[in-house]
N, C-alpha and C positions, 0 to 999 in steps of 0.2 A: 673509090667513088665512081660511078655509074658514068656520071656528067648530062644525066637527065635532069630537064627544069620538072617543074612539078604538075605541069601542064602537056610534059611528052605524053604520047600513048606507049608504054612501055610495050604492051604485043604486040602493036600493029592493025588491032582488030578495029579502033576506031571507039570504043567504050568508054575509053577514056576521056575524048575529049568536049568538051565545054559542048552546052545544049547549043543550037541553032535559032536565031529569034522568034520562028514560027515553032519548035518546038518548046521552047520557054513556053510561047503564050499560049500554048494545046494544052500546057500540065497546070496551066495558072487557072483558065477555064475548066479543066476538069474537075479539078480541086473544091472552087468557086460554086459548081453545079448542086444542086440538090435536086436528089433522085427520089422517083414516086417511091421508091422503097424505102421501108423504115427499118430500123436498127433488131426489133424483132420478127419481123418479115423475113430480113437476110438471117437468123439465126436458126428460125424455124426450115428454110431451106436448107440449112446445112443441116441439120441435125436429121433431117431423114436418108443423110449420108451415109452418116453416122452409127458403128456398132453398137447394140446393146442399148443406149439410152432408155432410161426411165425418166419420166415427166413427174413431179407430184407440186400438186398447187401448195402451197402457204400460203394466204392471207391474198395478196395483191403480185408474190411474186413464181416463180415458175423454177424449185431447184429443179437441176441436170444432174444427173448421177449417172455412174455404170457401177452394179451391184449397190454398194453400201456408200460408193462413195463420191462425194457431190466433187463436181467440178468446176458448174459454173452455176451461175443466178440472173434470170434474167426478167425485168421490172419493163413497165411499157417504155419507159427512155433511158435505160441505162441496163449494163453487163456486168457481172462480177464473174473473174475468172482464176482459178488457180492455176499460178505456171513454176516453172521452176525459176529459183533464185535467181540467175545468171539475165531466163528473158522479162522476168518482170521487173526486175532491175533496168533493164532497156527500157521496157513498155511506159516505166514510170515517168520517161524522159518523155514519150509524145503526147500531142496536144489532147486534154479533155480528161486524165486520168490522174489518178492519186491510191495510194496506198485503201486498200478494204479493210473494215474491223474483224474481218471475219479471219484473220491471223498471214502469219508469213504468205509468200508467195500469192499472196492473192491483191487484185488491182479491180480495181473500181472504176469503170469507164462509162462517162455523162456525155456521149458526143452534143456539142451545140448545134452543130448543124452534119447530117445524116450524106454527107458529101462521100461520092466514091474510095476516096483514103480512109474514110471514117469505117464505114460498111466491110473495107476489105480489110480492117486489122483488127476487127470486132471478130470475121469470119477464122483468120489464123489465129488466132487469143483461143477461140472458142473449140478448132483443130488440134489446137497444141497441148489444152486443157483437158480434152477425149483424149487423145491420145496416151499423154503421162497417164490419166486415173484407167485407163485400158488395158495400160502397164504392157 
């Protein structure tokens, strides 16, 4: 046994431990913020990152593909994105998402409000989803 509490910093480096009061209230206010950016705004910026993407409209939504194969879906307030089992399994755990009809690995995310946490895991979903269909 170590004899570490669960509150040691085990390296030293200071990561470990517990937020500071005015850092608490920097991430509660971030969090809290809603930014002039919108959910397809942030995805439209990343997607000119982005290798190979193909745009093709459908109806009201906008698939993402590289070659043949779609990776994400993105409507004016919400993402559908396909990831592997292991992180959309994760993905299912944070707020605003749920399982997509559009079959395994794929999550359906409604952010309520377009708050910085929101924006940046729309932006890695959407990273990770290029990525995999990139192969």
């Amino acid at each position: 046994m170590s004899g570490l509490r669960p509150d040691d910093d085990a390296d030293g480096d200071g990561a470990d431990a517990p937020l500071g009061e005015g850092e608490a209230a920097a991430g509660a206010a971030a969090a809290e913020t809603t930014l002039d950016e919108t959910l397809d705004e942030r995805v439209e910026t990343v997607l000119e990152e982005l290798e190979g993407v193909t745009r093709r409209r459908d109806g009201v939504v906008l698939l993402l593909s590289v070659g043949m194969r779609i990776f994400a879906v993105l409507g004016g307030e919400f993402l559908e994105v396909a990831l592997e089992p292991a992180i959309a399994a994760a993905a299912l755990r944070t707020p605003d998402t749920r399982p997509s009809p559009r079959g395994a690995g794929w999550i359906a995310f409604w952010p309520r409000d377009a708050d910085q946490f929101a924006l940046d895991r729309a932006e890695a979903w959407v990273r990770l989803a290029h990525r995999r269909a990139f192969g």
